[in-house]
Each structure stands twice: as C-alpha cells, then as structure tokens.
C-alpha positions in Angstrom: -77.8 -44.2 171.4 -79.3 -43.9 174.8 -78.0 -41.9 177.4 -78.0 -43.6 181.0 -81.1 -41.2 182.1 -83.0 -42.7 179.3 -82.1 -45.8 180.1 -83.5 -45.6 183.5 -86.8 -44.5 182.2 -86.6 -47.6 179.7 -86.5 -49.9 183.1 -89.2 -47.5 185.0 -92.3 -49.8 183.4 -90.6 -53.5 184.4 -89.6 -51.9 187.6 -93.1 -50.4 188.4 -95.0 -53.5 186.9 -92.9 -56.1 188.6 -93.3 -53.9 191.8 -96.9 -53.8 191.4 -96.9 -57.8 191.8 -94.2 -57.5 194.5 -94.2 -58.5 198.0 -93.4 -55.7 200.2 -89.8 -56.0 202.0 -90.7 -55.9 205.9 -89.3 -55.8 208.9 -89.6 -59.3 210.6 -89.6 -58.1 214.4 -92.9 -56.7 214.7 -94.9 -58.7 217.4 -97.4 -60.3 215.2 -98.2 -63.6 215.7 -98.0 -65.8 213.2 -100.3 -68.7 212.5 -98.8 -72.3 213.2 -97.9 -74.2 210.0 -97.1 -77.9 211.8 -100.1 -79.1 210.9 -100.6 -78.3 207.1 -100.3 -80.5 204.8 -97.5 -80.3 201.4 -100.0 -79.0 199.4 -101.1 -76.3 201.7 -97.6 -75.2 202.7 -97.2 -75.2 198.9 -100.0 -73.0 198.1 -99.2 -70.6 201.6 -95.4 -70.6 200.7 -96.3 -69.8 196.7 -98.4 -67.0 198.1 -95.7 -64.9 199.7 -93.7 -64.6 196.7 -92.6 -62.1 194.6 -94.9 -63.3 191.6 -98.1 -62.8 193.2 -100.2 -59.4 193.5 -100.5 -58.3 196.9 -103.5 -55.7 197.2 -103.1 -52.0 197.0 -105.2 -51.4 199.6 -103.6 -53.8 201.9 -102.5 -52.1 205.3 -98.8 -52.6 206.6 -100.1 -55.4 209.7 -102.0 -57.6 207.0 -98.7 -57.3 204.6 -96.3 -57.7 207.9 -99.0 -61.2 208.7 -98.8 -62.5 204.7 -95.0 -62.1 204.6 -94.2 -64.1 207.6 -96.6 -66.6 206.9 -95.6 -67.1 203.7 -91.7 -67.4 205.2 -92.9 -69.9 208.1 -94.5 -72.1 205.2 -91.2 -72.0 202.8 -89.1 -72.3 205.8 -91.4 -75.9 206.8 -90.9 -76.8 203.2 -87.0 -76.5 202.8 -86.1 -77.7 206.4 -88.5 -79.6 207.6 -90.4 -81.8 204.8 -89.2 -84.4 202.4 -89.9 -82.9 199.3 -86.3 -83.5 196.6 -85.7 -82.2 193.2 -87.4 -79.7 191.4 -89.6 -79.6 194.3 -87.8 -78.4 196.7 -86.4 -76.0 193.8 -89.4 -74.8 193.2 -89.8 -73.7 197.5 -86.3 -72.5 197.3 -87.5 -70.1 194.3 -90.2 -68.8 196.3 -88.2 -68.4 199.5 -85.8 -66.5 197.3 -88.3 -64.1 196.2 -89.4 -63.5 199.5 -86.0 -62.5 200.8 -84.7 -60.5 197.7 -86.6 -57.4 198.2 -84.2 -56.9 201.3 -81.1 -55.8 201.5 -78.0 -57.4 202.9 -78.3 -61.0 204.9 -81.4 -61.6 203.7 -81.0 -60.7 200.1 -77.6 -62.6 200.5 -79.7 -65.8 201.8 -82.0 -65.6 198.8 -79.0 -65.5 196.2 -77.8 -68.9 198.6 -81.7 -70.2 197.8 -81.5 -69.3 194.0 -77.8 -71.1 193.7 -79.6 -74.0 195.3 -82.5 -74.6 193.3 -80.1 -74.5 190.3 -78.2 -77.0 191.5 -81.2 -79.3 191.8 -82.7 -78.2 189.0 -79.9 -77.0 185.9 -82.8 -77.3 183.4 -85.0 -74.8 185.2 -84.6 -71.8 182.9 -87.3 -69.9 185.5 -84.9 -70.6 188.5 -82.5 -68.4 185.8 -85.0 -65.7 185.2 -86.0 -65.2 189.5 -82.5 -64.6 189.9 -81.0 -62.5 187.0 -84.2 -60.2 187.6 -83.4 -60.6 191.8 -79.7 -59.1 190.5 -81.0 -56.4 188.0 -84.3 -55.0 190.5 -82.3 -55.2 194.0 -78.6 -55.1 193.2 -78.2 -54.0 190.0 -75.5 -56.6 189.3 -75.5 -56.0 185.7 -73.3 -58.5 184.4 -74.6 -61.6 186.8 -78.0 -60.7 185.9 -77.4 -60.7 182.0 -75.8 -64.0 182.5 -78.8 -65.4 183.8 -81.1 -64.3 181.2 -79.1 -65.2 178.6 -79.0 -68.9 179.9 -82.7 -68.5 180.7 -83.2 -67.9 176.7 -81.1 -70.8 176.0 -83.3 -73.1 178.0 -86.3 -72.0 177.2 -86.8 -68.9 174.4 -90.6 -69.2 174.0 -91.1 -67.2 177.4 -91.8 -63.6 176.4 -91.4 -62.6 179.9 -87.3 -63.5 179.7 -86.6 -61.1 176.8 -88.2 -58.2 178.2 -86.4 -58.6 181.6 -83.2 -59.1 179.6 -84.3 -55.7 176.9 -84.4 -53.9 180.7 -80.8 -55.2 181.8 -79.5 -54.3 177.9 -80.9 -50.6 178.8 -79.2 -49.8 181.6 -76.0 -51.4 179.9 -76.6 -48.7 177.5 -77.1 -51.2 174.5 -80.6 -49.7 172.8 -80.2 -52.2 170.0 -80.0 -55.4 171.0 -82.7 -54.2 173.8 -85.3 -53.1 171.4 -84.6 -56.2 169.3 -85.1 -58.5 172.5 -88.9 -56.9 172.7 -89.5 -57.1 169.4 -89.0 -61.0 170.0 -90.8 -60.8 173.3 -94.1 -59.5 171.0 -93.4 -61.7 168.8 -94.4 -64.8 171.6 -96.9 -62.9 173.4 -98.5 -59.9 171.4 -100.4 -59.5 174.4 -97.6 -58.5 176.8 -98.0 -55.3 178.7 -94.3 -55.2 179.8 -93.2 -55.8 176.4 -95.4 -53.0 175.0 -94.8 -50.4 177.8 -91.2 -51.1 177.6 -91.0 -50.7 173.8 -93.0 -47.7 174.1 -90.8 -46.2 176.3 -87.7 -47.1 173.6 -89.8 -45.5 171.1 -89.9 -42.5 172.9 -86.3 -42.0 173.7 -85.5 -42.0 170.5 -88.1 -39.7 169.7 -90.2 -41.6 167.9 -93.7 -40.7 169.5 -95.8 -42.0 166.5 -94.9 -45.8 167.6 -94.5 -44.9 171.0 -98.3 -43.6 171.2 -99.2 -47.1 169.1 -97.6 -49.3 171.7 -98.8 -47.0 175.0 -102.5 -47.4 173.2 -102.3 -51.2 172.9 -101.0 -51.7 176.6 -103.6 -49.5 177.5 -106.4 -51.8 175.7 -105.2 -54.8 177.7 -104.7 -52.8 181.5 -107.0 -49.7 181.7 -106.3 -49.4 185.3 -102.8 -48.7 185.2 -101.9 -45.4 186.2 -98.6 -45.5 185.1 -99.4 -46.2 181.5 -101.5 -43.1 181.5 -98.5 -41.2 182.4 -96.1 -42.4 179.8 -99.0 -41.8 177.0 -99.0 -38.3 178.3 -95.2 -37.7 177.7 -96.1 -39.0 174.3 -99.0 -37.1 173.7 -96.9 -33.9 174.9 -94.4 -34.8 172.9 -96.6 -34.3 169.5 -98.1 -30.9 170.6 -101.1 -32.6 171.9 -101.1 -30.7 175.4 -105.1 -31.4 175.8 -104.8 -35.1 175.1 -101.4 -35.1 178.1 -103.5 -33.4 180.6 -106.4 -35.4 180.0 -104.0 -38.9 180.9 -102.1 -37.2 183.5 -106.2 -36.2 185.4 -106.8 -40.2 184.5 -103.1 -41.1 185.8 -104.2 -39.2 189.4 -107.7 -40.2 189.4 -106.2 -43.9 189.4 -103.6 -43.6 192.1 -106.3 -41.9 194.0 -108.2 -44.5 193.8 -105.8 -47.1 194.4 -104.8 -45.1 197.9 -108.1 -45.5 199.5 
C-alpha cells in the first residue's frame, strides 16, 4: 500500500508532463495590447482560441510578455466564439472546452468560470467523453477535488475507453486516493491502447518504484526515455532507480543529463 508521500510522487510525472504542455496562469492587467479579433473569420478564431489552451506546448524559452500576448489573444478569440458568433452544439462545446482550459490554471473566479464553461459544453455535448476528461483533470491538477474528478474519468471511460490518455489521468487521481491497485491496473490498460505512451510509462515507473520494484521501474523509465530523450525529468526518476540498485555511477550520470537539460531549456 502506498503512503500519501508516495502517492504524490506517483502524480509528479502527469503533473510535470501536463505542465510542460500548459498554458501559463497570468495576470490579465498588464497593459499589453492585444490584437483585434473582429475581423477573423470562424476558422481563424478557431485555430487562435485552440491555441491558447491548456493542450498545446507553449515554448520553454518563451519570455513572460510573449506568454502574457498568447494568453489574452487566445481569451479574446474564445471569448468572440462563445458570445459573439453563431456557432451551436458540439461547436460551441468544443470553444467552451478551450476557454475552460484557459481559465483553470487560475485560482478562484476564473477557475470557477472555467468549471461554469466545462458544465456547459456538457450540456451541449453529454456524449463528449473529452469534455469529461478537461474537467476531471481541471479538478485533480488545480483543486484537487478528488471525488468530482474521479467521477469524470470514470464517465470519460464509459464513453469512450480506447483513449489511453483517460486511464492514466484516472491511475493519478486513484494515487492520491491512496488506491495503488486499481491505479496500476488502470496503466496497465492505458499500455495496453497506446504502448507508446510516455505518461503511462513514467507513471508506472514511478509505481514500480514505490513499491520497490526497481527492476521494472528501470524497464519502464528506459522505454519513456527511447520515445522523449529530452525530458529532464525522466532522467531524474531513472536516477532514483538507478540509486536504488547500487548503481551510484549510472544516477549521477542522469542526474548531470537531468541538469544539462533544464539548462538548456532555461536559455
């Protein structure tokens, strides 16, 4: 049985991969202007709104005014989309979706305006088992509203259980529930879809490892490694692994590679 420190470190690879991918929560009264979206068309508030989300990579090199300018683009295009176009049905889900991603990150009325924006694309869309997954994993990253988010995964799966991508966000909500079971079963079955997922693998690396079983661990760290060879904080999981089998030379040698990377990534 995990302990609730180890199941933090089970969610530590979702939470740094999704956060990799994550647009950063800013502060909207800076006095940047922001460029007029009257005049786009659907598609190109589509695209601009889409862009802004939580589900696309933002740069690590980006610098705070050029995230600030994205962000409140992104926002002037979803807000065009919801209140001031025509578009219906899983549509205007879909911009609600994205607007709610764009407001979760926050804290208070603005994360409280995205969970209004997920409960409204749901409406419109009940069949959407995404609209489930944006905001079970909105609950488990930003409010940790445990029970809510587990609900929504588990209707997610119910929709739709060929996405890999559900089960591993609902392994990282049955880790900090403190159920190691059912969580490592649930990445087994996200592997199973997608033998190529790096969450899956990291995460059920990381349950290896808790319960001490560095053998597997190492296996699963090496094959996520394979597919993302620039990601630092794979580097430093292997090296707890590495440590843990008395390979000190192999740990230090991932933890230089783990530095070099975030180095590199800082510049």
């Amino acid at each position: 049985m995990l302990s609730r420190p180890c199941a933090v470190v089970a969610i530590a690879a979702v939470n740094f991969l999704v956060a990799s991918s994550s647009v950063v929560a800013v502060e909207s009264n800076a006095r940047e202007p922001v460029s007029p979206v009257a005049t786009l068309s659907t598609p190109e508030l589509r695209r601009l709104c889409r862009a802004g989300s939580a589900e696309v990579f933002v740069p690590p090199r980006a610098d705070a005014n050029s995230i600030l300018q994205h962000y409140r683009q992104a926002r002037a295009a979803c807000d065009r989309l919801v209140e001031g176009s025509d578009l219906q049905g899983d549509e205007l889900a879909d911009a609600l979706l994205d607007r709610g991603d764009l407001e979760a990150p926050d804290q208070d009325d603005k994360y409280k305006r995205a969970l209004a924006d997920y409960a409204r694309a749901i409406e419109l869309s009940p069949n959407s088992a995404d609209a489930y997954w944006r905001r079970g994993k909105a609950n488990l990253l930003y409010s940790r509203d445990l029970p809510a988010a587990l609900k929504d995964l588990d209707e997610a799966i119910r929709i739709d259980p060929s996405q890999a991508e559900f089960y591993v966000t609902r392994a990282s909500i049955l880790g900090w529930l403190g159920e190691p079971a059912p969580a490592l079963a649930d990445l087994n079955q996200a592997l199973a879809r997608d033998p190529r997922s790096v969450h899956a693998l990291t995460n059920r690396g990381l349950a290896y490892l808790n319960n001490g079983d560095t053998s597997r661990a190492l296996a699963d760290f090496d094959a996520a490694l394979r597919l993302s060879p620039n990601d630092s904080g794979l580097y430093g999981f292997r090296a707890a692994a590495r440590r843990g089998t008395g390979d000190e030379a192999g740990a230090k040698a991932d933890e230089a590679k783990m530095a070099e990377l975030m180095f590199k990534n800082a510049q």
